[in-house]
C-alpha positions in Angstrom: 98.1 76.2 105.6 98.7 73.2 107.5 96.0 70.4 106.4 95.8 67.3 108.0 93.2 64.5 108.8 93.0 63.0 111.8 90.7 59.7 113.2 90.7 56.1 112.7 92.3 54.9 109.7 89.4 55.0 107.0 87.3 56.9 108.8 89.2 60.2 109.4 88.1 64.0 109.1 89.7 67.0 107.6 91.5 69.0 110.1 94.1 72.6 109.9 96.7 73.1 111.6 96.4 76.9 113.0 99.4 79.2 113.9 99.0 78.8 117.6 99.3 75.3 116.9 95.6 74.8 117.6 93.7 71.5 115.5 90.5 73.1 114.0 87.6 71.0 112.1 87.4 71.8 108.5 84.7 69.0 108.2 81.7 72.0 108.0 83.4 73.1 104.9 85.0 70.2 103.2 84.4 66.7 103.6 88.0 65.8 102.9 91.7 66.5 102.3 91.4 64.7 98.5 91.8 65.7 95.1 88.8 67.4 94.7 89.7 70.1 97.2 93.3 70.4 95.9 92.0 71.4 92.5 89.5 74.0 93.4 90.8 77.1 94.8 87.5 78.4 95.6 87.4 75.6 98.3 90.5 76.2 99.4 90.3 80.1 99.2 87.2 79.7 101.6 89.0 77.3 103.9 91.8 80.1 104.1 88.8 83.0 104.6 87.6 80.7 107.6 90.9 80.3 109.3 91.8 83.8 109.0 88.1 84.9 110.2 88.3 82.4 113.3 85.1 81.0 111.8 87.2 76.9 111.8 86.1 75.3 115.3 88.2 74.1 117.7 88.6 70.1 117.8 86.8 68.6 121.1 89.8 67.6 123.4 91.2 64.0 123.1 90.2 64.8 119.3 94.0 66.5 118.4 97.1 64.3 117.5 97.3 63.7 121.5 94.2 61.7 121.8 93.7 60.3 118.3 95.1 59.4 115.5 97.0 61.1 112.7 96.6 59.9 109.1 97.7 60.5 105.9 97.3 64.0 105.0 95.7 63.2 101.6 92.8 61.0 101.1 92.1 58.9 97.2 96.2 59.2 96.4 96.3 58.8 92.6 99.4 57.2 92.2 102.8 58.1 93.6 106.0 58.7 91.4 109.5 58.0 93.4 112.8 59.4 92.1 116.2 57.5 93.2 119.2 58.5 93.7 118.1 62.4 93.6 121.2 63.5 96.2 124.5 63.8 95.3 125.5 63.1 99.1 123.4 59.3 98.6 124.9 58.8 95.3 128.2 58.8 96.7 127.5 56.7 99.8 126.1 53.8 97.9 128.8 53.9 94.9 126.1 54.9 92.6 127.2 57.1 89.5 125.4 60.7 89.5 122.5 59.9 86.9 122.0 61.7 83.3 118.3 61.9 84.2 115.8 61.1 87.3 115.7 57.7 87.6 111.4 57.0 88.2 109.7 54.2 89.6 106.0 53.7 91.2 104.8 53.0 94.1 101.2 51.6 95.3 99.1 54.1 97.2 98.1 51.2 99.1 101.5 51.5 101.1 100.4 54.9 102.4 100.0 54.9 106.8 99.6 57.8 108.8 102.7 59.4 109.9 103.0 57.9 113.4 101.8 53.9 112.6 103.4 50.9 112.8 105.4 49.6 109.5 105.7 46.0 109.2 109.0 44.5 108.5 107.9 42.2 105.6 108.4 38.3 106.2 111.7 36.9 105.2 113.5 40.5 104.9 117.1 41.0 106.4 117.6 44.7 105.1 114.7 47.1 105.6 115.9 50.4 105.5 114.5 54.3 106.1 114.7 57.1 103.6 113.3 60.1 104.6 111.9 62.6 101.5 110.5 65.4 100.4 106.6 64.4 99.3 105.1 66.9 96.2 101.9 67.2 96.1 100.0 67.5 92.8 97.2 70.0 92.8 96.5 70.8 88.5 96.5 68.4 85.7 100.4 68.9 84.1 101.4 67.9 80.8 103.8 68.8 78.8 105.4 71.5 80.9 108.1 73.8 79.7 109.7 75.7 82.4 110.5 76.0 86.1 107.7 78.1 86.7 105.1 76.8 85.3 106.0 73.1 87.3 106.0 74.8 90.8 102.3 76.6 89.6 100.9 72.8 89.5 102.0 71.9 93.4 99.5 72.3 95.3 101.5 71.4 98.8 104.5 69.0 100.4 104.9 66.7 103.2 107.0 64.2 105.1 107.4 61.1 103.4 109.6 57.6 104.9 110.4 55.8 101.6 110.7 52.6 103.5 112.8 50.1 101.3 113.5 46.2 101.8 117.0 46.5 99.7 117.3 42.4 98.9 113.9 42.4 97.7 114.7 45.9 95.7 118.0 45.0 94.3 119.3 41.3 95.4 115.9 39.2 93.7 116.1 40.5 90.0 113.6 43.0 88.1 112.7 45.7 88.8 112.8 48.0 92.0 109.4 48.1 92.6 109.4 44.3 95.2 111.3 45.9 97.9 109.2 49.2 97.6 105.6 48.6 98.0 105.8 46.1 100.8 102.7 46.8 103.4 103.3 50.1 105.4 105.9 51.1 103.4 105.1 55.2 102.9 104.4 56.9 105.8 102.7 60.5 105.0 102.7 63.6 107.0 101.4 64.8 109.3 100.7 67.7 107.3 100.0 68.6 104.0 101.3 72.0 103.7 100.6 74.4 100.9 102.7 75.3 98.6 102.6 79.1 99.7 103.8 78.0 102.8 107.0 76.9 101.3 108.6 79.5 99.4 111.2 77.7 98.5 111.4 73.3 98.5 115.0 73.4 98.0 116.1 75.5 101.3 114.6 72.1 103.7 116.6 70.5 106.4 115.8 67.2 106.7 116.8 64.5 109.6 116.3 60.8 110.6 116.8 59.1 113.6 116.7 55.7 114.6 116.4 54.3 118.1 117.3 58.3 119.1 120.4 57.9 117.0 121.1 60.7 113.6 121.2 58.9 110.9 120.3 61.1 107.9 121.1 64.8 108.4 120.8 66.4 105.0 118.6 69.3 102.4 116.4 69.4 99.5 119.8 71.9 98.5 121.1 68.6 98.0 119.3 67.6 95.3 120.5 66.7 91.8 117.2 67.3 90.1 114.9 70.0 91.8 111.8 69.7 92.6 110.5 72.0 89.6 112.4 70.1 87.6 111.7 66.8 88.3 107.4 67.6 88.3 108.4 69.0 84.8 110.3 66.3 83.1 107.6 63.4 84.8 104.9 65.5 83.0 106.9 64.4 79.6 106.1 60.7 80.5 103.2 60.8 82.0 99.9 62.7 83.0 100.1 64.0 86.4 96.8 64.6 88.1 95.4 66.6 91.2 96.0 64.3 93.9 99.4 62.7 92.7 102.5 62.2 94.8 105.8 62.6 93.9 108.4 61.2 96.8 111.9 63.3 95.5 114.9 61.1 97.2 116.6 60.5 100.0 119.8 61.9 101.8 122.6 60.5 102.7 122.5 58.0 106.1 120.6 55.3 104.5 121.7 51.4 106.4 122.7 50.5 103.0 125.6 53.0 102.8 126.9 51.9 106.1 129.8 49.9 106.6 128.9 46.3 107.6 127.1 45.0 109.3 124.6 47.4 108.4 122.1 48.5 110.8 118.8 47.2 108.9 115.9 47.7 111.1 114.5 45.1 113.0 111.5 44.6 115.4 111.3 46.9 118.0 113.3 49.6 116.1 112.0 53.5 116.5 111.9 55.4 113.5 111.6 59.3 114.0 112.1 62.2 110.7 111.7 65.3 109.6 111.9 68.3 107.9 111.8 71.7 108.5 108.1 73.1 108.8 106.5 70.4 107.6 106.5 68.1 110.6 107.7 65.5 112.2 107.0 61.5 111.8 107.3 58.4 114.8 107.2 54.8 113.3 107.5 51.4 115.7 109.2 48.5 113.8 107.4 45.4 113.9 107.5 42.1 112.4 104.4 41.3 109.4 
């Protein structure tokens, strides 16, 4: 399933995604796309029973991604876990040695926007840059996990994340990573949440960036150096993960910070589009904070 929410931001409603491509109200049946729902399967076998029945109403025109805004797909985030340097291709570009184990670091859910908003290019920064990943979505409590397996049984979906970074602030200013990370706007979500059964396998994804209509990352989850499975099973060593939970997996190659100088940092004005394969696509206008 395809599970999105779509309105103002703060006041949106629970929408799917059908296969004609057709936006249909779940709000008769759930009142959101949130935690709660991603840990009962009853709810979401019934929102699955609805959509197959053709019970799941049609949204009133002007009410689809045309006429009104897309959000995040996932509403009362928990917290959200990033891995760096999780591709071998990045690793290379920035000089950066292949790590032992997944390097982890936090980011605010309060940096979540919807897919297409704007992202503010924070005051004072000279190098904001894009990273588009592979968002997991938590949907059971994990701790402790032992095997591949049993880490893919707790995701309950993916989606399109930008990892928007201000590199001076992350690297240049001392501490930790976590200043030029949770800047305001700075994690994009979606559009869709889409469920795990709809992905049968998160390391077969394509995954591209442009900026200003120019390819700038052009890479796959196949990539990786820690898989998804693995990386949800070795965070549940360190920490509880809970329904609701993000986990933002890397970035590709094609980042402005592996470029040669000067590098292309994004300035006002600058259009940032991404995707990857079957989980949607994402439209962000640069502008200054």
């Amino acid at each position: 399933m395809k599970l999105l929410r779509v309105g103002p931001a703060g006041a949106e409603r629970p929408a799917l995604l059908d296969e004609d491509g057709t936006l249909r109200d779940l709000s008769g049946i759930v009142p959101d796309i949130d935690p709660d729902l991603l840990a009962d399967g009853a709810a979401l076998d019934r929102v699955r029973a609805a959509a197959a029945a053709g019970r799941l109403p049609e949204m009133a025109a002007g009410d689809g991604p045309e006429g009104l805004r897309t959000g995040p797909p996932l509403a009362r985030i928990g917290k959200i876990v990033c891995i760096g340097l999780n591709y071998h291709d990045h690793a290379r570009e920035t000089g950066a040695a292949v790590p032992e184990e997944p390097i982890v670091f936090m980011k605010a859910p309060d940096t979540v926007v919807g897919p297409d908003d704007t992202v503010l290019i924070p005051r004072g920064s000279e190098k904001t840059d894009w990273e588009v990943e592979l968002a997991v979505v938590i949907g059971r409590t994990a701790r402790y996990l032992t095997s591949h397996e049993e880490a893919l049984s707790h995701v309950a979906g993916y989606a399109v994340a930008n990892d928007v970074s201000e590199r001076a602030f992350q690297i240049e200013r001392g501490g930790q990573w976590d200043k030029g990370k949770n800047c305001e706007t700075f994690n994009p979500l979606g559009p869709w949440l889409v469920t795990a059964d709809d992905v049968p396998d998160p390391q077969a994804l394509g995954m591209r960036l442009w900026v200003n209509g120019e390819l700038r990352q052009d890479g796959s989850t196949a990539d990786q150096i820690f898989s998804v499975a693995e990386v949800v099973r070795y965070l549940s060593h360190f920490m509880t993960l809970y329904p609701g939970d993000v986990i933002s997996t890397g970035t590709p190659a094609g980042v402005a910070m592996g470029m040669p100088d000067p590098k292309p940092y994004l300035r006002d004005g600058d259009v940032v589009e991404l995707e990857i394969a079957g989980l949607g696509r994402q439209r962000q206008v640069m502008k200054s904070a």
